[in-house]
N, C-alpha and C positions, 0 to 999 in steps of 0.2 A: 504494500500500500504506500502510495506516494500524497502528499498533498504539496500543491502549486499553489502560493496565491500574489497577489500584487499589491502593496504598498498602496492606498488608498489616498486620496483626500478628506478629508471631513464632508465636506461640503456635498449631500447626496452620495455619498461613499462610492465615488467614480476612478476608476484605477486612472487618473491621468499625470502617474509620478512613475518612474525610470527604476524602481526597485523590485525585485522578483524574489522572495521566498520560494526555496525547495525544501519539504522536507519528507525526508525519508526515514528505511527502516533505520540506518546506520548513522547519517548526516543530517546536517543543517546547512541549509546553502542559502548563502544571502548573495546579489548579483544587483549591484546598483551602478546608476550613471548612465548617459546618454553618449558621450563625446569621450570622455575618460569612466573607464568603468572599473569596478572594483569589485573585487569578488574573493568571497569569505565563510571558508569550511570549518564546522563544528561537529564532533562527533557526537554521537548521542550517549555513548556511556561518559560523557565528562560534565553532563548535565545531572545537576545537584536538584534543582527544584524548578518549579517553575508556577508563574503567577499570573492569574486573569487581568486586568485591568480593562473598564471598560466606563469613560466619562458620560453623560449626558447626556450630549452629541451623538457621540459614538452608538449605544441606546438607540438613540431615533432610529440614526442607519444601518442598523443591525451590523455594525463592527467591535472590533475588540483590539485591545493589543497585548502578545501575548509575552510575558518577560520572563527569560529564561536564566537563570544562574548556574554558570560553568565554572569549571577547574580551568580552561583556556586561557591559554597566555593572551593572545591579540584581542579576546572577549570576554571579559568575565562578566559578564549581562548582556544579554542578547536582548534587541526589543523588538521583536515581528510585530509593525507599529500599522493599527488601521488594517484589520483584517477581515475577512466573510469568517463563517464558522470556526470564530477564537475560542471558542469551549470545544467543540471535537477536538479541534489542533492542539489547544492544551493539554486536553485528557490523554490524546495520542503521544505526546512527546514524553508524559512519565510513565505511561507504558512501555514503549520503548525505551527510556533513557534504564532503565530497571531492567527489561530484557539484556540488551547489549553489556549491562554492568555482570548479569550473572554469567553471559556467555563469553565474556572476555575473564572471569573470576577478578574482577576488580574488587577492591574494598573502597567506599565512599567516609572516610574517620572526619570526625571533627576538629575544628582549630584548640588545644589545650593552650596558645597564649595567654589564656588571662590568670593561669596558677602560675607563679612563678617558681622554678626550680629549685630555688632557697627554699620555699616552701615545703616540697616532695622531700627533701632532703631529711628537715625535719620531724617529718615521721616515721621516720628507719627508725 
């Protein structure tokens, strides 16, 4: 299963901006620009979480924008901004980002910065 979608306007939520979401079982493919393009892969086992947002506006036009938080160095928040079906897409992305994590046997650990080492020490 793949889903396509294009970078919206607000305004009547009409695709008339130069951005293309792919996303896939594996990927996240972002492809912006008209004249200068720029194009930007994310794997889906490096996807941590991901979040609906959906203003007002967006509401009326039956859009969403869908924010994804990764372990990626060039992303670590993805915003697939002004989309059609932002709830399938998000539901889809942590189904897969969970798939690819068990099949590549990843572990997802959390940041322990905020105990300091002095601390753990401590308790021996």
């Amino acid at each position: 299963m793949e889903f396509v979608e294009k970078k919206r306007i607000l305004f009547f939520g009409l695709p008339w901006t130069f951005t293309k979401y792919t996303i896939g079982e594996e990927i996240i493919n972002i492809k912006a620009g008209l004249l200068k393009t720029i194009e930007d892969d994310c794997y889906m086992y490096k996807v941590t979480d991901v979040k609906l947002e959906t203003s007002f506006m967006e509401r009326i036009f039956k859009l969403g924008t869908v924010v994804c938080y990764t372990g990626d160095v060039t992303h670590q928040t993805l915003r697939l901004i002004h989309i059609r079906n932002a709830r399938t897409i998000k539901d889809f992305i942590l189904e897969q980002s969970e798939k690819q994590r068990m099949k590549r046997r990843t572990l997802n650990t959390q940041n322990l910065n905020s105990m300091a080492v002095d601390d753990l020490d401590d308790d021996i």
